[in-house]
N, C-alpha and C positions, 0 to 999 in steps of 0.2 A: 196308319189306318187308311187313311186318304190312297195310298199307291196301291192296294192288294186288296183283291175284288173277293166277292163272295166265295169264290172256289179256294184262292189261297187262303183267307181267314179260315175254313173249314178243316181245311190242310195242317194248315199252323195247330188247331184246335184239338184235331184227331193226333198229332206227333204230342202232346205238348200230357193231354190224358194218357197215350202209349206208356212216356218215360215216370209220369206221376202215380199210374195205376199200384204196380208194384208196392210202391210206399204207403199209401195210401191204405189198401190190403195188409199191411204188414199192423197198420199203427190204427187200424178197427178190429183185428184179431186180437191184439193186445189185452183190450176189455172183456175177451170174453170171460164167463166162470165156470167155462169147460177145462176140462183136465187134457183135451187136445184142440188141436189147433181148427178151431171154427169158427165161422160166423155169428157174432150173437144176436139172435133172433126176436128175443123176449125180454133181454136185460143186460146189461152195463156191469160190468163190475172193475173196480180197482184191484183185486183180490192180486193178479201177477203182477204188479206196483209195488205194492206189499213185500210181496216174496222176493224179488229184485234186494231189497233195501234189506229183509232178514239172510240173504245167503252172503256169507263171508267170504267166499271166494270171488264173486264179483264186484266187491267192496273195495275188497284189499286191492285188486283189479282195476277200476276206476281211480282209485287215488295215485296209485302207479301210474296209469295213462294222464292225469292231470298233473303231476307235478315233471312226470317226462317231457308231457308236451311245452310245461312252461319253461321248464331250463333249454329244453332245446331251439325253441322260436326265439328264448332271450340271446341263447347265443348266436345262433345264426344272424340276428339285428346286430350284435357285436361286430360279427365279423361282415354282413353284411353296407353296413353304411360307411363305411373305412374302405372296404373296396371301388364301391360305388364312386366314391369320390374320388379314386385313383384312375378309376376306368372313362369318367366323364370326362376330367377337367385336367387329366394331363399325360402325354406323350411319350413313350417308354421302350424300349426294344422287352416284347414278349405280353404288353397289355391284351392283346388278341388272345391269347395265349394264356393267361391268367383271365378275364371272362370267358374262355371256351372252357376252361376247366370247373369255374364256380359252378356254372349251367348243365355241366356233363349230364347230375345225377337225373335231370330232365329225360334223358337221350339212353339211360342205362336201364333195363328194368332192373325192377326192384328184386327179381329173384335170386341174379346174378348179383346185384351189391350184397344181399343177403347171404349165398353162399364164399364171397369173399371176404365179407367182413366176420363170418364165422370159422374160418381160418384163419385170418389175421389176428382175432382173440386167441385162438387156441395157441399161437404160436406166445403171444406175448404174453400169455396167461390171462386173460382179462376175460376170460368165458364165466358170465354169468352174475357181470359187475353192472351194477347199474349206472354206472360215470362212463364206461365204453358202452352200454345202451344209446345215455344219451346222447355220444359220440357221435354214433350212428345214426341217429333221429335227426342231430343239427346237419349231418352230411348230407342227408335229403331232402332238408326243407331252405337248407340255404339259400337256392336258386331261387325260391319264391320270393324271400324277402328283399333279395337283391333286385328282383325285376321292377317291382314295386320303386328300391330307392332310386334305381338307374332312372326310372320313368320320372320321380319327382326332380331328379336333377338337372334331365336334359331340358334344357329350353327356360332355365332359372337365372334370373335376372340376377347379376351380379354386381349391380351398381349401389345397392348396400356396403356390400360386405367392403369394395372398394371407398365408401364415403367412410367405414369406418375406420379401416387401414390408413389411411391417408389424417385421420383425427388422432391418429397414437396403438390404436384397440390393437394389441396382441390378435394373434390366429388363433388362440384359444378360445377368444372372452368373441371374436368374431364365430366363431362356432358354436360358442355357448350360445348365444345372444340373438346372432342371425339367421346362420344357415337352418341348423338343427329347428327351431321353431317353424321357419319356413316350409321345412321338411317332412315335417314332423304326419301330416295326414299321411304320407305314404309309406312313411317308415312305422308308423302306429299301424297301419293295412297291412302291412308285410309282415309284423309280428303276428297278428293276428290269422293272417292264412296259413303262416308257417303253424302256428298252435293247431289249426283244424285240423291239415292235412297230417301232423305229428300226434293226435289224439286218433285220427282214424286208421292208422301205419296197420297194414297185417302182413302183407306178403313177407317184406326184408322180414319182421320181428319174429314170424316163426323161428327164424335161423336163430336171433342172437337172444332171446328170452330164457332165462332160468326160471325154476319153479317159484322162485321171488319173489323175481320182476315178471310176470305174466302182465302185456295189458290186458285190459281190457277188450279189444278185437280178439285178439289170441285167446282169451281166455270162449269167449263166444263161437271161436270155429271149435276150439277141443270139446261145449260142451254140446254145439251141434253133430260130431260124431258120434257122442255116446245116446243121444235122446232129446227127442222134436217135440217141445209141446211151445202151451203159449208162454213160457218164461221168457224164451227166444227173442218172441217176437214181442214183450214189454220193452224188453234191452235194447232192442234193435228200436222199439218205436222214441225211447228216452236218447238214444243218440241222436236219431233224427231231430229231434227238438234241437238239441246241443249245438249241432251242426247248426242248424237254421237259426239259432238265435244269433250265433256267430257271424252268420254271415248276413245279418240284417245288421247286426254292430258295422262288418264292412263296409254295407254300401250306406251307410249312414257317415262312415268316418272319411272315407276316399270314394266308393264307387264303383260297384259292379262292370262298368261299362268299361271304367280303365283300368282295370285287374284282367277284364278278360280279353278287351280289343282294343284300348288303348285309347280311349274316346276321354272328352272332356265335359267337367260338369259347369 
């Protein structure tokens, strides 16, 4: 506050309303107790709250995107902190190589993973399985949770795990004990962003969803093609929540500052 004068504060204030308006408009039409999508004027209503919670297609919808997204951030922490540890703490012909690849799906859009991984089911037969869903859900959000672990590792004081090696302690009961606890805020962040960004997936998921498994996003662009009112925008304002509480779990567990620029708290 002290470095940025009244013109940039202003600056900052008008960008900041720009990218918030949107949401904000989305998640006060929600209330209305118009049958389209307006402003309310004269009164509040929860009435499309309601209706969200009685339509069975966005149900079955929502439970599908919550339990995708949890098996997928779980595995990606699987396979995330076992890499991480390979890629920090030791020397290898093709480590480079192996982190260029976790990271890839960063650098890929999602269109193109979507329409390759909707051929690679069709060939394997796996079109329309929800275990190659969430295949595909942990292929995406991997990169996330690894950035998170790679960051908890580098610069981690190892003279622990050293004092305990040196007392008897197996690598296991040193990893149960030491490491993993130590680690644990950024690998518990990295689960957790993997879930957001795997609850919020639309692009790749249009490819590999069957009438099943629709999530939840997919299930809100098909029924925005057929008809706009304000059900839309209840759904769209009840994710907004979801997202935000999540990511207030975030920066309460690790921290917004080092998920996105790599600052310390």
């Amino acid at each position: 506050m002290t470095k940025n004068g009244p013109l940039a504060l202003a600056f900052n204030a008008l960008v900041i309303a720009f990218m918030l308006a949107p949401l904000v408009v989305v998640c006060v039409v929600a209330f209305t107790p118009e049958n389209t999508l307006t402003l309310p004027t004269t009164e509040f209503s929860l009435r499309w709250f309601r209706a969200v919670f009685e339509h069975s297609d966005f149900m079955q919808s929502f439970w599908n995107s919550l339990w995708l997204a949890l098996a997928s951030a779980t595995i990606a922490t699987l396979l995330a902190v076992p890499a991480g540890l390979a890629i920090t703490r030791y020397s290898f012909p093709g480590r480079d190589f192996l982190n260029a690849l976790f990271l890839s799906p960063l650098i890929i859009p999602h269109l193109v993973l979507g329409v390759a991984l909707l051929r690679m089911f069709a060939l394997v037969g796996g079109t329309g399985s929800f275990g190659f869903l969430i295949f595909a859900h942990a292929l995406i959000v991997t990169p996330y949770t690894l950035r998170l672990v790679v960051a908890a590792l580098v610069g981690f004081d190892r003279s622990a795990e050293q004092a305990a090696l040196s007392l008897g302690a197996s690598q296991a009961t040193v990893f149960r004990r030491i490491t993993l606890p130590m680690i644990l805020p950024g690998v518990t962040g990295g689960w957790l962003l993997a879930f957001i960004n795997s609850f919020d997936e639309v692009t790749m998921s249009i490819f590999v969803t069957s009438p099943s498994t629709v999530t939840l996003p997919v299930r809100m662009y098909m029924y925005a093609t057929e008809s706009i009112d304000p059900l839309m925008a209840a759904v769209s304002a009840l994710m907004v929540a979801v997202t935000a509480v999540a990511m207030i779990v975030l920066d309460r567990l690790y921290g917004l500052d080092r998920v996105l620029v790599g600052g310390h708290r």
